[in-house]
N, C-alpha and C positions, 0 to 999 in steps of 0.2 A: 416172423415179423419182417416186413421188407422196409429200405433205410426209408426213412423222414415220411412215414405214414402218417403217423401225427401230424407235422407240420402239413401234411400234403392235404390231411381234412383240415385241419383250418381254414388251411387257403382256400378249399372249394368250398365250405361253407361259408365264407365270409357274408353274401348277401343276405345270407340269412339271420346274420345275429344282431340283434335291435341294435343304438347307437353304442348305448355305453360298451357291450360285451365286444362290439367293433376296436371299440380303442383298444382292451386289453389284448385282443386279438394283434393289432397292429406293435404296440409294444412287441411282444411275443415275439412275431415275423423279423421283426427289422434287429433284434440280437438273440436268439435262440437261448445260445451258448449260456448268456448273461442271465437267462430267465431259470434258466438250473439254479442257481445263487439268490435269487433273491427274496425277500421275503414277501409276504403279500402283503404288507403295509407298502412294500418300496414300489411296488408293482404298481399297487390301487393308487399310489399317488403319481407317478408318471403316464399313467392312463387316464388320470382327471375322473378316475373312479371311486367308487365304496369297494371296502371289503369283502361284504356278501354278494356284490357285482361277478367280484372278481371269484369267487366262491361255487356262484352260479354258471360262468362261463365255463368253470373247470367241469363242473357233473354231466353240465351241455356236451363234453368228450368223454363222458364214461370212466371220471375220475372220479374219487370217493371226497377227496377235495381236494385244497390246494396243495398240500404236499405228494398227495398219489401222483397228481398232476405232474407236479415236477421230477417224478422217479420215469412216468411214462416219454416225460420230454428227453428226458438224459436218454432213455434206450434208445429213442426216435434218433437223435445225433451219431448212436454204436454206428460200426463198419466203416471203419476210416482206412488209415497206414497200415497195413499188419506188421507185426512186431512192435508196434510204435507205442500207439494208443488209439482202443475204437472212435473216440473224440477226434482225433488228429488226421486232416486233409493233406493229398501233396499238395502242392502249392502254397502251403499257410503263412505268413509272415508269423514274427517272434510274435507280436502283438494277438494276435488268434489266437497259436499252437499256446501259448503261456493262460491263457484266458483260459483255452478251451480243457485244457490241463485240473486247472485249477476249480473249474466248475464242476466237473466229472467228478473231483476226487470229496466238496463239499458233498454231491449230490447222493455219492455211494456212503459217505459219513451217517448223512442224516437219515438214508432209506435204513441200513445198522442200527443204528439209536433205534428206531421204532420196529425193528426185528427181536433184536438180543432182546430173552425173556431173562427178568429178573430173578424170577425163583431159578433159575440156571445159574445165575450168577453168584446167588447163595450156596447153593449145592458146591459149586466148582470152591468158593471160597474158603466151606464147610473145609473141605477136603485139603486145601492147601498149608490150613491152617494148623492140622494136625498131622503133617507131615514130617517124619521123620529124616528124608532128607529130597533132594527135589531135582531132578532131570528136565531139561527142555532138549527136544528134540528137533529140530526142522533140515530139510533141503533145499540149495540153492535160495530165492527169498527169504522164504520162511527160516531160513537158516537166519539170519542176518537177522530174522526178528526173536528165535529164539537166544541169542547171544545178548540181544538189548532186554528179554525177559533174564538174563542174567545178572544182566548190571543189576536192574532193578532188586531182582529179589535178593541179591547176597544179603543187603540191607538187616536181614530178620534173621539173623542168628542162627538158621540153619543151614546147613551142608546145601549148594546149590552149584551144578554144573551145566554146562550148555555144549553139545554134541553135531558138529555138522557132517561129520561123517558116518559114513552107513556102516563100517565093519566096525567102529568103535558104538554105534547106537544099540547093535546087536551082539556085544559082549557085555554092554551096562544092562541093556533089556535081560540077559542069562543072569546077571549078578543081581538083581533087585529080590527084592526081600521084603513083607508085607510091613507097610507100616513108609516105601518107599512114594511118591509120586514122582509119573512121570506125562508131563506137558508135550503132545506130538502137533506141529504145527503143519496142516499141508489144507491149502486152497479147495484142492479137487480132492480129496480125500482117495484118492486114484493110481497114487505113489504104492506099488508092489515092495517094495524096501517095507516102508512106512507101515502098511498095513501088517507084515507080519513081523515086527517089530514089535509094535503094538498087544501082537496078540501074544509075544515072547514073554514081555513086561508081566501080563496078566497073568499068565500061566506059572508066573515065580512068585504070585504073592501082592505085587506093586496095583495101586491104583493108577490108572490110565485114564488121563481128562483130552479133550481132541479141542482144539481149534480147526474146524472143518466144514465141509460141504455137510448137507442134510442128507440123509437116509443112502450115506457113501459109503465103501469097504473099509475107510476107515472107521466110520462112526458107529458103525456096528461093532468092532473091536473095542470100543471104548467105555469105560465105566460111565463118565458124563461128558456132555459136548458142548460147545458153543458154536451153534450152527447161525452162518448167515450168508444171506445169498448176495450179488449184485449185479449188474448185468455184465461185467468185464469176463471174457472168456482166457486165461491163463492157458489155453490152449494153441493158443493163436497170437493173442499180443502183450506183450509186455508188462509183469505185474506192477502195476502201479497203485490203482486205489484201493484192491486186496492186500497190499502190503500195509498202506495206509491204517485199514479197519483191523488188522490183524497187532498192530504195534496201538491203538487206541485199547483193543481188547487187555492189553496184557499192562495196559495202565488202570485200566479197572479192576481190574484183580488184585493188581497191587495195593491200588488204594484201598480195596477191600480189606484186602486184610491188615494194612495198618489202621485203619478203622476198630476190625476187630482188639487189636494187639491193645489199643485204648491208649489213653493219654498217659501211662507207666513209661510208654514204650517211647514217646518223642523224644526224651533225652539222648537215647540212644542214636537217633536217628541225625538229635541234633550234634552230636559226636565228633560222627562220619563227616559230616557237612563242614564243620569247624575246622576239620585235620587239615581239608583243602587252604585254608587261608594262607599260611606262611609260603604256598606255593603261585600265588599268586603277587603282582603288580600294584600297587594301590590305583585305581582309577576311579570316576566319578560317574563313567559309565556301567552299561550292564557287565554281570558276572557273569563268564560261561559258565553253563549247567553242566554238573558231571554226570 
């Protein structure tokens, strides 16, 4: 895909799209970036449009509607900074780079929401729930998100550790024992560590659930996965909104299974919560979340 095709057929179709689909057209052009974010009500009303207008202009580009649309705009904007962000131009002022940030990272949220299958999400919960005790595993990002799937889960009463290093992930992966789970967290499912790590875990008994890439050397190691794609290449720049979809991931899980745990279980949760108060200020504003 070469950069801003999309945008580049707009622009040379323009003559051809009756009045109304012009407007949304011109919205579009004149903040790209912005058009990743918004809704189609916010659209169709800044374009002096309908909705089904704006619906219509989308299938007119080979979009399924208006949110395909906006998955195909975000790629159209990829190949910026390397290292940076595919969003991110040299030359950007704060005002762009901070925008263009922030649209990318909505844009890859919402393309996730309508990936992540639901019966996945049961299966993976299935399994957390009866867990005897619980490992997360990740590298470099993914590390940092498996440590914050830590915070979270000590919450539930059972044993729950979080591993950034490779010679300690592959002595817990020797120690597990069936009845263990253990949470591998990697982008690209690509990580040679990661992958026979994985298949360590397995081979001692542990179920193994993957937050990963789709039909990857990890995912194949894995009992269940949570596969989702987006156009950010971790190979090249900076994880950003992989980090992003990976830390929403392991809030759904959570909330999963306090879901499951039932209404028995909030007192305890209300506990932990409480214990914080004497460490804190009286103030009238917000409370930092632990």
């Amino acid at each position: 895909m070469v950069r801003h095709d999309l945008l580049d057929r707009i622009r040379r179709q323009l003559d051809e799209l009756n009045r109304s689909e012009r407007k949304v057209a011109d919205v579009i052009l004149a903040d790209p970036t912005s058009a990743t974010s918004m809704s189609i009500a916010t659209l169709a009303q800044l374009a002096s449009v309908s909705e089904p207008t704006v619906n219509r202009f989308c299938r007119s580009f080979d979009a399924k509607g208006y949110p395909d649309f906006k998955i195909k705009l975000a790629q159209s904007l990829a190949g910026g900074t390397p290292y940076v962000s595919q969003a991110v131009e040299p030359g950007d002022s704060a005002t762009e780079y901070t925008s263009k940030i922030f649209g990318a990272t909505i844009a890859a949220l919402d393309q996730a929401r309508r990936e992540v299958a639901p019966e996945r999400i049961e299966r993976v919960v299935d399994y957390l729930i009866q867990a005897r005790q619980l490992h997360f595993f990740g590298l470099g990002a993914s590390g940092a998100v498996a440590q914050d799937a830590q915070h979270k889960f000590f919450r539930f009463n059972l044993p729950v550790t979080a591993y950034v290093d490779v010679l300690m992930q592959r002595m817990v992966a020797a120690a597990c024992h069936t009845g263990d789970v253990v949470v591998v967290l990697s982008w690209t499912g690509r990580t040679r560590d990661l992958v026979d790590i994985a298949r360590l875990a397995r081979e001692n008994g542990a179920v193994v659930l993957g937050i990963t890439a789709p039909q990857s050397p990890l995912a194949a190691e894995c009992t269940e996965t949570l596969e989702v794609t987006t156009p950010e290449d971790t190979d090249y720049y900076m994880p950003m909104t992989s980090r992003m979809i990976q830390l929403a991931l392991i809030d759904v899980l959570a909330t999963g299974v306090t879901l499951r745990r039932g209404e028995d279980f909030l007192p305890h949760l209300k506990k932990i919560k409480d214990s914080l108060q004497a460490t804190r200020y009286p103030a009238g504003g917000r409370d930092d979340q632990p």
